[in-house]
Structures are given as C-alpha cells and as structure tokens.
N, CA, C and O atoms as CSV, one atom per row, in Angstrom:
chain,resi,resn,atom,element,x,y,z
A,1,UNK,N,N,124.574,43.357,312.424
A,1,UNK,CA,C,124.846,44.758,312.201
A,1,UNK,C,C,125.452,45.326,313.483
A,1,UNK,O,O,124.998,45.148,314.613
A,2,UNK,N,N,126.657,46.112,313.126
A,2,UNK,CA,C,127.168,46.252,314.550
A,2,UNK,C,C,126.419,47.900,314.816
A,2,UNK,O,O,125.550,48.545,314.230
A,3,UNK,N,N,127.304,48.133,316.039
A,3,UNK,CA,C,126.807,49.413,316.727
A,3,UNK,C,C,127.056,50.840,315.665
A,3,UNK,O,O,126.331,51.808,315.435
A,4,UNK,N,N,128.109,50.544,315.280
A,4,UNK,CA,C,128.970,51.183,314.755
A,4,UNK,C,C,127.579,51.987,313.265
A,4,UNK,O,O,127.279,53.126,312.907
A,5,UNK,N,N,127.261,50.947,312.971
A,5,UNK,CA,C,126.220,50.792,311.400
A,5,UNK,C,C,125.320,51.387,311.722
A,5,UNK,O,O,124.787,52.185,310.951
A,6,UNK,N,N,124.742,51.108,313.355
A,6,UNK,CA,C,123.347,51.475,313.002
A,6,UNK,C,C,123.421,52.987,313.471
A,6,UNK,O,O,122.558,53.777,313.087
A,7,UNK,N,N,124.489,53.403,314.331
A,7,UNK,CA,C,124.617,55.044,314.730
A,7,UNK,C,C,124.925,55.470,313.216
A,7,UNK,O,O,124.442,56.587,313.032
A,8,UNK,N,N,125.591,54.950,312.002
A,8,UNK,CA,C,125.681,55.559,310.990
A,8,UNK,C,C,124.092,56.137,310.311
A,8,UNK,O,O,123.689,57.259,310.007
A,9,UNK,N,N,123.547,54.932,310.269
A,9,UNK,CA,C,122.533,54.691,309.825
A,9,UNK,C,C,121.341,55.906,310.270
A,9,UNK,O,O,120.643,56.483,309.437
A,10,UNK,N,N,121.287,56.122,311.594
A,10,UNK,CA,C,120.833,57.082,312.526
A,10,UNK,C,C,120.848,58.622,312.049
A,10,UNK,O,O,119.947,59.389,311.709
A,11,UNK,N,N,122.269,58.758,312.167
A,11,UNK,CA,C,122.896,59.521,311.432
A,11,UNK,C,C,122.158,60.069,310.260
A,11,UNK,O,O,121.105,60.698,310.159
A,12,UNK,N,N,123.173,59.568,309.273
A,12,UNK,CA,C,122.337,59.771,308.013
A,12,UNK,C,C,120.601,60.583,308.032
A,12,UNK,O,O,120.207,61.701,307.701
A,13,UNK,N,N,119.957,59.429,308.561
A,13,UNK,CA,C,118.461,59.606,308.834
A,13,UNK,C,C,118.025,61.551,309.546
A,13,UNK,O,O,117.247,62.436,309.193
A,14,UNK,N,N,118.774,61.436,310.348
A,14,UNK,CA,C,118.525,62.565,310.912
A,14,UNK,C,C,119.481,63.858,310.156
A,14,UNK,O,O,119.067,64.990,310.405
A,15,UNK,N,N,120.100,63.808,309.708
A,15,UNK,CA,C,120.618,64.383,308.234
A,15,UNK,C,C,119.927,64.938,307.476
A,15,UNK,O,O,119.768,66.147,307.304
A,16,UNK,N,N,119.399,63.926,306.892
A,16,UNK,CA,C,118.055,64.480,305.894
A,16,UNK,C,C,116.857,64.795,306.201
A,16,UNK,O,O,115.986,65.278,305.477
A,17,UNK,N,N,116.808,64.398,307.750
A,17,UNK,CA,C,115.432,65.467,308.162
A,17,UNK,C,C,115.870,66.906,308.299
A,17,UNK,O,O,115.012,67.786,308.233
A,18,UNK,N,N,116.964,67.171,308.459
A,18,UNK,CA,C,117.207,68.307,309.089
A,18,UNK,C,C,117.757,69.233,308.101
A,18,UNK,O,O,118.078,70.366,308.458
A,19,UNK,N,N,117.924,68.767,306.620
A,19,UNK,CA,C,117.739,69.266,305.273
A,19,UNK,C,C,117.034,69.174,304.902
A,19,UNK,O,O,117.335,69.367,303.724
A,20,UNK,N,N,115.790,68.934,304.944
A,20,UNK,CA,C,114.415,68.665,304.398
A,20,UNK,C,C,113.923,69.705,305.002
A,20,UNK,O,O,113.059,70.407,304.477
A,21,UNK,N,N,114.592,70.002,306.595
A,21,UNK,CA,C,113.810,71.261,307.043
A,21,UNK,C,C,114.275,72.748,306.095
A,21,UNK,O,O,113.847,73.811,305.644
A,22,UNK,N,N,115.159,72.103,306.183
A,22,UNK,CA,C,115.900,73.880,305.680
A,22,UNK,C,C,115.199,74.282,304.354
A,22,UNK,O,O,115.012,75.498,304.311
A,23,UNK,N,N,114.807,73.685,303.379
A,23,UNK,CA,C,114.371,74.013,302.397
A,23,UNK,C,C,113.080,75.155,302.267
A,23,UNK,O,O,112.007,75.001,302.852
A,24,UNK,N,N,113.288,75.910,301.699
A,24,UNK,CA,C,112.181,77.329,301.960
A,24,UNK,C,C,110.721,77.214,301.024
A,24,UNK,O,O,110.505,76.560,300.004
A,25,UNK,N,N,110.004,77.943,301.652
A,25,UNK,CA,C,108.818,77.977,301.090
A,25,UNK,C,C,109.045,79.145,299.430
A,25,UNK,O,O,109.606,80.228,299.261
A,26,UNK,N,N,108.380,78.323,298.616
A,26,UNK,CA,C,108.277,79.294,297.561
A,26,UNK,C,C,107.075,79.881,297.143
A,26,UNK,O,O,106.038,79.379,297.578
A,27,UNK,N,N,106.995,80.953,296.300
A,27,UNK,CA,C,105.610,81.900,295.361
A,27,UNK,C,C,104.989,82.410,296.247
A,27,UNK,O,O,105.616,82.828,297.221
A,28,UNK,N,N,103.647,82.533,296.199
A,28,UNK,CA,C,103.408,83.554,296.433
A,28,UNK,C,C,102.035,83.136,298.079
A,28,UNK,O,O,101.114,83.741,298.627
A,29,UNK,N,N,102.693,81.847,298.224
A,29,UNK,CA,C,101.729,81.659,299.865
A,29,UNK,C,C,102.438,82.199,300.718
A,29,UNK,O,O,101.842,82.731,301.654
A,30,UNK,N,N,104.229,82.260,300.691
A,30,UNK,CA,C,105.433,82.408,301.307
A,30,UNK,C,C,105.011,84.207,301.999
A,30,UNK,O,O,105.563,84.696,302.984
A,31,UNK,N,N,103.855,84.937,301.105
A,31,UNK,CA,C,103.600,86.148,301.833
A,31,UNK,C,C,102.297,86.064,302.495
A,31,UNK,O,O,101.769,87.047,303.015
A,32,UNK,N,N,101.863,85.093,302.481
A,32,UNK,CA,C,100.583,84.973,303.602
A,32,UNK,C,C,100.965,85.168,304.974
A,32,UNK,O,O,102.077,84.768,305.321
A,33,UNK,N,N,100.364,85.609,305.632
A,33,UNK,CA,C,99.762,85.799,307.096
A,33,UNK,C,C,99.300,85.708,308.086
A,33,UNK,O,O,98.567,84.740,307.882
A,34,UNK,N,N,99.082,86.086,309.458
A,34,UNK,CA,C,98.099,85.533,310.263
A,34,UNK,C,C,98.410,86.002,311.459
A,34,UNK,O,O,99.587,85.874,311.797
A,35,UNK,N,N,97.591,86.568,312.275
A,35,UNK,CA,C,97.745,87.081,313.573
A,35,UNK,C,C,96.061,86.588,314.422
A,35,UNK,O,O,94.981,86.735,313.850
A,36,UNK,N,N,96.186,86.106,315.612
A,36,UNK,CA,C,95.191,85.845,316.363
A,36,UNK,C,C,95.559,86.847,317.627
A,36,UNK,O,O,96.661,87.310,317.922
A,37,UNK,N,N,94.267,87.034,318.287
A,37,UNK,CA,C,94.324,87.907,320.275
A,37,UNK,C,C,95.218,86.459,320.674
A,37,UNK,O,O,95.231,85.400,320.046
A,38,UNK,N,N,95.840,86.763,321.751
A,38,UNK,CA,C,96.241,85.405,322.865
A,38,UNK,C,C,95.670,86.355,324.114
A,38,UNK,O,O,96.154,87.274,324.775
A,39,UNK,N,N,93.982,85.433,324.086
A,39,UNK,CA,C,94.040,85.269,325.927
A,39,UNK,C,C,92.717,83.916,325.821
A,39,UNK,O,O,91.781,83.496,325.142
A,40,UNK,N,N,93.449,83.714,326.953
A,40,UNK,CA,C,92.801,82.712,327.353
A,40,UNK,C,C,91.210,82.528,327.236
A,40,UNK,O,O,90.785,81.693,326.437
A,41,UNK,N,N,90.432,83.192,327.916
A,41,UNK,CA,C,89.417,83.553,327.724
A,41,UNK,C,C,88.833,84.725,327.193
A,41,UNK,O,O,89.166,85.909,327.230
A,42,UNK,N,N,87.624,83.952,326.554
A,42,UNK,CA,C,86.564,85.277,325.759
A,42,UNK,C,C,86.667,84.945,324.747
A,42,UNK,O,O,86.816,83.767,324.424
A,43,UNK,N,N,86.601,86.172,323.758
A,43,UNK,CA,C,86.790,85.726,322.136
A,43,UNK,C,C,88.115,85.418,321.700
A,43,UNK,O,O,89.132,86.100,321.828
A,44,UNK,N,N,87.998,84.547,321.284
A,44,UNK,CA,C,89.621,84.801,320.058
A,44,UNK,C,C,89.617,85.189,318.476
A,44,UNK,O,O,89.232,84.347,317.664
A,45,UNK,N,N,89.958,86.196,318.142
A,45,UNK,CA,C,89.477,86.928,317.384
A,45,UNK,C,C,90.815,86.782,315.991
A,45,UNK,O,O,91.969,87.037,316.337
A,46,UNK,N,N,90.621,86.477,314.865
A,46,UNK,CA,C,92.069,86.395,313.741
A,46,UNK,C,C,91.473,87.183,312.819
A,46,UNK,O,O,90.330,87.482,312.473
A,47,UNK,N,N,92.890,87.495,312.447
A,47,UNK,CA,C,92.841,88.100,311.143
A,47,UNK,C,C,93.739,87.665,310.086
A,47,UNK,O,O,94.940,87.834,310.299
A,48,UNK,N,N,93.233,86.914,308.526
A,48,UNK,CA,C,94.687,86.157,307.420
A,48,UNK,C,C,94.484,87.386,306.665
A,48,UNK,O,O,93.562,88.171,306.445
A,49,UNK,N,N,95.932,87.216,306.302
A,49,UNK,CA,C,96.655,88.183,304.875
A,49,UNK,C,C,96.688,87.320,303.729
A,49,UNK,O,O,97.722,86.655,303.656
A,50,UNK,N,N,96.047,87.184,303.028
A,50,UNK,CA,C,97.093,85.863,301.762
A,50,UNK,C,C,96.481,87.196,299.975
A,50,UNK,O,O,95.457,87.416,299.328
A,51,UNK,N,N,97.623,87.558,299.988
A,51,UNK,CA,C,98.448,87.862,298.520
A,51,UNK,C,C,99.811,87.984,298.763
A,51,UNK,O,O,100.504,87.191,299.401
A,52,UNK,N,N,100.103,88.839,298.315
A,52,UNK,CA,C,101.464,89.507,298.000
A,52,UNK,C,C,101.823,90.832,298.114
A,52,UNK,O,O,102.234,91.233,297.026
A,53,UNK,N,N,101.844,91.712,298.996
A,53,UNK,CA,C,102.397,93.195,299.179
A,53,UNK,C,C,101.558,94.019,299.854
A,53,UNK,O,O,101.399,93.916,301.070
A,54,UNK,N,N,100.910,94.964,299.071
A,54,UNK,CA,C,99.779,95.905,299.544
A,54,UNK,C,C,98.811,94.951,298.924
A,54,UNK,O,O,97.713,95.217,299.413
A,55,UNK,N,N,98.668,93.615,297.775
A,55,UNK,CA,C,97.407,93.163,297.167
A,55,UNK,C,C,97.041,92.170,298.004
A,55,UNK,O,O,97.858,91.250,297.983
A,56,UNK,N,N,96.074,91.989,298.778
A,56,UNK,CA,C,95.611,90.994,299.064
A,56,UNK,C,C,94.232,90.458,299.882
A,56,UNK,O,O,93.929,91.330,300.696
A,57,UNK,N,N,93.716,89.830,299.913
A,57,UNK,CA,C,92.497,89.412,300.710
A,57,UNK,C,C,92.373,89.418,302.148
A,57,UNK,O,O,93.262,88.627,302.464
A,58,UNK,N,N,91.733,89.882,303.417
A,58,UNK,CA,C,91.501,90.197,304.261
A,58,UNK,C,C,90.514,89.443,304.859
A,58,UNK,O,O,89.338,89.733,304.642
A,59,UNK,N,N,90.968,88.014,305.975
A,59,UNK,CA,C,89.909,87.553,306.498
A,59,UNK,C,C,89.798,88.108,307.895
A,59,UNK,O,O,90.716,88.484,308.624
A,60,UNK,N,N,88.445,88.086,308.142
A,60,UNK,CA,C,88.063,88.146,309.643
A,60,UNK,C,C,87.285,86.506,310.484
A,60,UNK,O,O,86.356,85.796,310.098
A,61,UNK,N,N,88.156,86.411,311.692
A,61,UNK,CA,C,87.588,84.811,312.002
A,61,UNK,C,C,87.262,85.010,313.623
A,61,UNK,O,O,87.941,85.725,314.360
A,62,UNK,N,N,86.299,84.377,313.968
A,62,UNK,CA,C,86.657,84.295,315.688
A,62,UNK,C,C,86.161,83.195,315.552
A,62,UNK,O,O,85.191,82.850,314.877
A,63,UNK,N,N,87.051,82.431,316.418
A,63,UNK,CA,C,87.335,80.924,316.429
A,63,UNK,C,C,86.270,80.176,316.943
A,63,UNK,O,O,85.744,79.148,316.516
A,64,UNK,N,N,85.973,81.056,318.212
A,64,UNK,CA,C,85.572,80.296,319.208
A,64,UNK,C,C,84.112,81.154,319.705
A,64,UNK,O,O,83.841,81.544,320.841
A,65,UNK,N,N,83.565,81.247,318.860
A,65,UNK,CA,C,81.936,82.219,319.279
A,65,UNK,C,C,80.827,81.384,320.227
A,65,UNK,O,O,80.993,80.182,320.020
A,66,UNK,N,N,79.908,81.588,321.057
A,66,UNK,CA,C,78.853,81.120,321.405
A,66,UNK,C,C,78.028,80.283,320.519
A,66,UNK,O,O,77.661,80.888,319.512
A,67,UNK,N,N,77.578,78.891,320.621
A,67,UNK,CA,C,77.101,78.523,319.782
A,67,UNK,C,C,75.496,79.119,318.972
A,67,UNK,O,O,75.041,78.905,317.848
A,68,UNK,N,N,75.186,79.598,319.666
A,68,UNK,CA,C,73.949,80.230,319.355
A,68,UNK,C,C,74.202,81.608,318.683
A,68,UNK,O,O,73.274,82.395,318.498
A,69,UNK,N,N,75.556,81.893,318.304
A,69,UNK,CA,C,76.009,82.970,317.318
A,69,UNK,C,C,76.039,82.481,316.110
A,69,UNK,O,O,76.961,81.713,315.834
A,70,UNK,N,N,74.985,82.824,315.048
A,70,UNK,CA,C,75.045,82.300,313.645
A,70,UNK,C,C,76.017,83.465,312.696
A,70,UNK,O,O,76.842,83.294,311.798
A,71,UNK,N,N,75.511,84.625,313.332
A,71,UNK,CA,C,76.218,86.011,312.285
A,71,UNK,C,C,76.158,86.885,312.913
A,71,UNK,O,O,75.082,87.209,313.416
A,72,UNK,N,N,77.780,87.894,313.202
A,72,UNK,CA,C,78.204,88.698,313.512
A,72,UNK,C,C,78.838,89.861,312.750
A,72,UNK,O,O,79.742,89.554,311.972
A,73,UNK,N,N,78.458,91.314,312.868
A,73,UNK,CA,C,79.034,92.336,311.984
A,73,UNK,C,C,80.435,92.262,312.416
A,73,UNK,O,O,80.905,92.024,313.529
A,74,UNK,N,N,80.957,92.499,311.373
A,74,UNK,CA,C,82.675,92.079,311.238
A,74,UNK,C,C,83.072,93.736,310.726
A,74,UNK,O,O,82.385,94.337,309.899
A,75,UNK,N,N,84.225,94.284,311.344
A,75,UNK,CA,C,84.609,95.646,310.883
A,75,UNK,C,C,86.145,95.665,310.458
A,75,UNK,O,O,86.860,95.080,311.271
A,76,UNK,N,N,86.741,96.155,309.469
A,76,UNK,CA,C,88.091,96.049,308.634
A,76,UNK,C,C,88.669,97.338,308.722
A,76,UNK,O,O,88.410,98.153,307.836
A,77,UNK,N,N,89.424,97.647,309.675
A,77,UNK,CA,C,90.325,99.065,309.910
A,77,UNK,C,C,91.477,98.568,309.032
A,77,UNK,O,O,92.092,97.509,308.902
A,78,UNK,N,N,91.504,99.826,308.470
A,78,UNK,CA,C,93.370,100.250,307.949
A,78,UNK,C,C,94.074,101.006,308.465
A,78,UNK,O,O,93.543,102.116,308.472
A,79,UNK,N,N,95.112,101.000,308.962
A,79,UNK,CA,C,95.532,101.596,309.516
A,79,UNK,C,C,94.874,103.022,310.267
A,79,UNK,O,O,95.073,104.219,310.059
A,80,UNK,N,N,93.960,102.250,311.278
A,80,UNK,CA,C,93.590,103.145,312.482
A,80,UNK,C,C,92.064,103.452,312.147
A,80,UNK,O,O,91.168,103.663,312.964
A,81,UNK,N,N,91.969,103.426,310.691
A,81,UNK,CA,C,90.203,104.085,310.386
A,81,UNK,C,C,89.506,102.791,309.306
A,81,UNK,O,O,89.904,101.997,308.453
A,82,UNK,N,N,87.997,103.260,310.103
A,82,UNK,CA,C,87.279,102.066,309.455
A,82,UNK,C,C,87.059,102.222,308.182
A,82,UNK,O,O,86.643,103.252,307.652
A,83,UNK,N,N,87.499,100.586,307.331
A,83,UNK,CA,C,87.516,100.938,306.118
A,83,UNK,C,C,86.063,100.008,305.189
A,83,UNK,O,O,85.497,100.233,304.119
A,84,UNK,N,N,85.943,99.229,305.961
A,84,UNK,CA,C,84.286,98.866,306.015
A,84,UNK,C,C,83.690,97.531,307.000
A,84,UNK,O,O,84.416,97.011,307.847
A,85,UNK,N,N,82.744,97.226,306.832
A,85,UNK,CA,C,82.106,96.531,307.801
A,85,UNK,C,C,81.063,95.259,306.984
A,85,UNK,O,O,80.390,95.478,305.977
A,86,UNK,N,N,81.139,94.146,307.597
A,86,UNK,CA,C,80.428,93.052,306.562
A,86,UNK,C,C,79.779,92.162,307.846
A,86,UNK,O,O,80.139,92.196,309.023
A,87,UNK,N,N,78.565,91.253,307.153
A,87,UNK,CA,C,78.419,90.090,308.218
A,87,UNK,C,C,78.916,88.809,307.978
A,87,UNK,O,O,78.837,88.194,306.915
A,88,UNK,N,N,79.384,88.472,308.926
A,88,UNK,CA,C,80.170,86.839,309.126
A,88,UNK,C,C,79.392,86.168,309.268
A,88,UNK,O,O,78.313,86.590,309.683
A,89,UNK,N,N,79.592,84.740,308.972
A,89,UNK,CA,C,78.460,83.878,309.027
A,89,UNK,C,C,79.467,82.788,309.537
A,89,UNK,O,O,80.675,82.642,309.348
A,90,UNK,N,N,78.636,82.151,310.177
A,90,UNK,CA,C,79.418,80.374,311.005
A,90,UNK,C,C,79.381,79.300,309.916
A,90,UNK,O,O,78.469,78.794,309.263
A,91,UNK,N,N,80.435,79.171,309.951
A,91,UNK,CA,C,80.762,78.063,309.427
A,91,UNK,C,C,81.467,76.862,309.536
A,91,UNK,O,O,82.302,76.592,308.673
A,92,UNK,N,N,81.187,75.849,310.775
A,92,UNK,CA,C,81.216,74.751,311.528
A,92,UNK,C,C,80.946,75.667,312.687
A,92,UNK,O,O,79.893,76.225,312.997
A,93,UNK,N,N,82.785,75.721,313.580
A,93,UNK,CA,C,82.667,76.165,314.615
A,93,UNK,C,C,83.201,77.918,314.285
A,93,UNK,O,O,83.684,78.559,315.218
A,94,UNK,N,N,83.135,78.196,313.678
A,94,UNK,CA,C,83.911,79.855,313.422
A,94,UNK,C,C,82.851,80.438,313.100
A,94,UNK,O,O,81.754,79.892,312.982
A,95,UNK,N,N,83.110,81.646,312.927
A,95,UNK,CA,C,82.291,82.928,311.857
A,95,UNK,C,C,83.675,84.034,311.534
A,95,UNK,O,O,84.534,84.629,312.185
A,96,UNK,N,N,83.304,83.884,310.270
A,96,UNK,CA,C,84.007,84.648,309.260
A,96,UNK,C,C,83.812,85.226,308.308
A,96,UNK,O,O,82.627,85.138,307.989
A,97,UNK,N,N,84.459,85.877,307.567
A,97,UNK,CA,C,83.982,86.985,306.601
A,97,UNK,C,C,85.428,87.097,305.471
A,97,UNK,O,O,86.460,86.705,306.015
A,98,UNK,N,N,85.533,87.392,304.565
A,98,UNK,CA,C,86.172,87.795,303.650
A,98,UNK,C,C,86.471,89.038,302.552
A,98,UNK,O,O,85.952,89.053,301.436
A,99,UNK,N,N,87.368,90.055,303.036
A,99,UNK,CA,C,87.069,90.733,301.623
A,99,UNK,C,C,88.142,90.769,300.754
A,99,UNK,O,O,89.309,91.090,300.983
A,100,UNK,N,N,87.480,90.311,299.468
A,100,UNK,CA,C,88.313,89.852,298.038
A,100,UNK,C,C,90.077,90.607,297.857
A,100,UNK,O,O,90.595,91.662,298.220
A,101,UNK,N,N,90.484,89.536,297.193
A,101,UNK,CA,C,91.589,90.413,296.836
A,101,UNK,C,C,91.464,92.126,296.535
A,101,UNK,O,O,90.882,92.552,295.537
A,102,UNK,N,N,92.107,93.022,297.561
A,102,UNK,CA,C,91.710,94.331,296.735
A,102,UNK,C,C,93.602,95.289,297.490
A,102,UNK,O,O,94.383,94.863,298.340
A,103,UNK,N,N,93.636,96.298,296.855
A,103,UNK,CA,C,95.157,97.174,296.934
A,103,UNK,C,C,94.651,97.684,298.633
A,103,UNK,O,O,93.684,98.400,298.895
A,104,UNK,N,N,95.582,97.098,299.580
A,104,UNK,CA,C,95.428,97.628,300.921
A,104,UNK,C,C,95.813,99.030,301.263
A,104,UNK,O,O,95.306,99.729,302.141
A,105,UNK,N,N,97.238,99.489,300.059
A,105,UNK,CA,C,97.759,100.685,300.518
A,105,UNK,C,C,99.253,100.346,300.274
A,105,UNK,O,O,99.605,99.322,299.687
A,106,UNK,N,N,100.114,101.283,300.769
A,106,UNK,CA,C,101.498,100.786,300.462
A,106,UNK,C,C,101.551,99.504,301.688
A,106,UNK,O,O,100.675,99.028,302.411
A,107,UNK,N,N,103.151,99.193,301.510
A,107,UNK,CA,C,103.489,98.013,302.531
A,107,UNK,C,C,103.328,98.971,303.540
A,107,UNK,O,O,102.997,100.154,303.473
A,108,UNK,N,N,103.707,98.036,304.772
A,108,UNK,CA,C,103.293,98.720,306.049
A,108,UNK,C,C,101.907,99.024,306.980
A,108,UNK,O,O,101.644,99.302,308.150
A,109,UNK,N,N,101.293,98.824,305.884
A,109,UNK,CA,C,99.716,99.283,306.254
A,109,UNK,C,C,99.200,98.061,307.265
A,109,UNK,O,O,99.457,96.869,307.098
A,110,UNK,N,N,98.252,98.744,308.572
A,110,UNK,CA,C,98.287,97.666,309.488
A,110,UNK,C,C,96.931,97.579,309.448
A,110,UNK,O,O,96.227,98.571,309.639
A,111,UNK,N,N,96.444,96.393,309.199
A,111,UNK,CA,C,94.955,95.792,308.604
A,111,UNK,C,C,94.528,95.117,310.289
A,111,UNK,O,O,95.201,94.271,310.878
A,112,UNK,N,N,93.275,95.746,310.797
A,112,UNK,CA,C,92.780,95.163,311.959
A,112,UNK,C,C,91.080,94.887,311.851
A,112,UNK,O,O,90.298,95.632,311.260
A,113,UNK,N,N,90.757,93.755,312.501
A,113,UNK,CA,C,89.389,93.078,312.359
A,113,UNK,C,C,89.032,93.409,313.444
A,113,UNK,O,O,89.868,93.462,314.345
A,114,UNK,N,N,87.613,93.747,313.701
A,114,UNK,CA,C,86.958,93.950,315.731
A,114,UNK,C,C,85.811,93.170,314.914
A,114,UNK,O,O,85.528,93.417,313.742
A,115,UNK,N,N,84.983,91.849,315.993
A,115,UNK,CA,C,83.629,91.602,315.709
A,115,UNK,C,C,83.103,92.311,316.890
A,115,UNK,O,O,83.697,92.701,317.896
A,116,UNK,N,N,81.414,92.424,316.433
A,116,UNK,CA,C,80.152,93.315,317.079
A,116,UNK,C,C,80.318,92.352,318.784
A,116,UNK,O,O,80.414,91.147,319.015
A,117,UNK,N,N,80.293,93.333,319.522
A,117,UNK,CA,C,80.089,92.647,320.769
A,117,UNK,C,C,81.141,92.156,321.729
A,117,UNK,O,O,81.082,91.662,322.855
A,118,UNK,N,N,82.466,92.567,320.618
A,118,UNK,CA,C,83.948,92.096,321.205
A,118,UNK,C,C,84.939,92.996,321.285
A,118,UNK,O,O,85.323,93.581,320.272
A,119,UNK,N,N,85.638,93.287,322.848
A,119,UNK,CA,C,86.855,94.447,322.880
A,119,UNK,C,C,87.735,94.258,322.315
A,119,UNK,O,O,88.617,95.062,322.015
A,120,UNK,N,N,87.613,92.549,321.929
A,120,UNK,CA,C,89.412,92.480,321.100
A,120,UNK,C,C,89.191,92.756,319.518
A,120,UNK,O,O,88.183,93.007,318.857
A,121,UNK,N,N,90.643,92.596,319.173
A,121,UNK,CA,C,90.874,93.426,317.663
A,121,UNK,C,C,92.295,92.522,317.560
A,121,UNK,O,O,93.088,92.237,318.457
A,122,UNK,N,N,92.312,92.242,316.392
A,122,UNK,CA,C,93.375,91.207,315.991
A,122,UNK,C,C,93.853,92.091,314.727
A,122,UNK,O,O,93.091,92.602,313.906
A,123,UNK,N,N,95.302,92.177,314.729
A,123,UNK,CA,C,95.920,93.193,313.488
A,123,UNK,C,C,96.996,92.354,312.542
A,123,UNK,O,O,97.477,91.303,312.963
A,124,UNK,N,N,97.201,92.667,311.772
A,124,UNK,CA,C,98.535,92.304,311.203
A,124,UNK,C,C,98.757,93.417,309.624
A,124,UNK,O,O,97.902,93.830,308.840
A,125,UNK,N,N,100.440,93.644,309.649
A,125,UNK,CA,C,100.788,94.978,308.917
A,125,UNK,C,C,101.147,93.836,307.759
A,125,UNK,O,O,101.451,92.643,307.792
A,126,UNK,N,N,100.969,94.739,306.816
A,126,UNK,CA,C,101.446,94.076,305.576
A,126,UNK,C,C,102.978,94.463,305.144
A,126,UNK,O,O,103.495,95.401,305.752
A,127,UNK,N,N,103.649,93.870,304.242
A,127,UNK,CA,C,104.891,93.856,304.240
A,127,UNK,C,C,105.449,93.095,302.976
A,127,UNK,O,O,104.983,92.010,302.630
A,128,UNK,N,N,106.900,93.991,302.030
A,128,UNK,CA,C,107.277,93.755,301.156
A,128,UNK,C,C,107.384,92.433,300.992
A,128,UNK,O,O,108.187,92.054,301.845
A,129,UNK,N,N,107.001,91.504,300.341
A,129,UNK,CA,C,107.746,90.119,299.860
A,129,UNK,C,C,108.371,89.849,298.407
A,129,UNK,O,O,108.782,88.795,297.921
A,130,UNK,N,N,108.323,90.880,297.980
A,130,UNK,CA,C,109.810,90.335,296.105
A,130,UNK,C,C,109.041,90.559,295.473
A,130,UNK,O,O,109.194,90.465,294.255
C-alpha cells in the first residue's frame, strides 16, 4: 500500500468524524440545561433545566458537600424571589433535590438554587427552544 493510499485512507476517516460531528441534537433534551459556581474551592453548587420553554423540572445539586452532610435545605428563586424551599438528600457523593415538571413563567425567567449554609447560588434563564 503506497503512501499515497494510506493519506487517502486517513483522509476519508477523518471526514466522517468530522460529519458525524456536525450532526445536531434532536427533541426535546436539545432544551436541557445546566449551570454550575466555578471556584475552586468551597461548595460547588448546580442547577439542571430539562423540559422545554417556561415547562420544566428544576434540579438543585452540590457536588461536592462534607461527607458528614446527609441533608441540606435547598431554596428555588425565580427570578430574584423565593419561590420555595425543599430538603436534599445525598445521594452517593451529591445532595440534591428536584422540583417536578411545573410552568416556570415566560422564557427568560432566571431560575437560581442557594443550599443552607452556602454564599454561592448557581442560576440559569430559561429560553425559547421551537
């Protein structure tokens, strides 16, 4: 096989990875979410979006808690005011909380998590997807 074949060959190969990338996500995960704090130390605190528009489910996570933290009050602002408060429970290494699919508000609306005992607050706005 000469030189010539196998740079074709190469070729090609890296071709179809790089159309394989392009291909887009479809339905309705394509509007899921996710925002975490970035700092280094302390808590790291997330918050997931997964529906579609103003509808969708609201997690609260901190990644990285003290191990001797089993359950922490978890608080759910909407845009700026508290819209309620739940307890998280650990589950491996996290504690988290969930509240069910429910109507956040129009798009735009900026959904933020604070746990008990922590300055950070992790946000993310919701936003039209089709």
């Amino acid at each position: 096989m000469g030189i010539f074949m196998v740079r074709r060959r190469m070729l090609a190969a890296a071709l179809m990875l790089a159309a394989a990338s392009l291909v887009p996500s479809a339905g309705p995960a394509a509007a899921d979410s996710s925002a975490c704090t970035h700092h280094w130390s302390g808590p790291q605190i997330c918050i997931r979006l997964e529906g579609r528009n103003q509808w969708n489910s609201v997690t609260g996570i901190w990644t990285n808690p003290p191990k001797r933290i089993k359950k922490r009050t978890v608080t759910l602002y909407l845009s700026g005011r508290r819209f309620n408060s739940a307890t998280a429970r650990r589950v491996g290494k996290t504690l988290s909380y969930t509240w069910s699919h429910f109507n956040l508000g129009p798009t735009g609306t900026k959904a933020c998590v604070k746990f008990a005992g922590s300055k950070r607050m992790a946000c993310q706005t919701t936003s039209y997807s089709g």
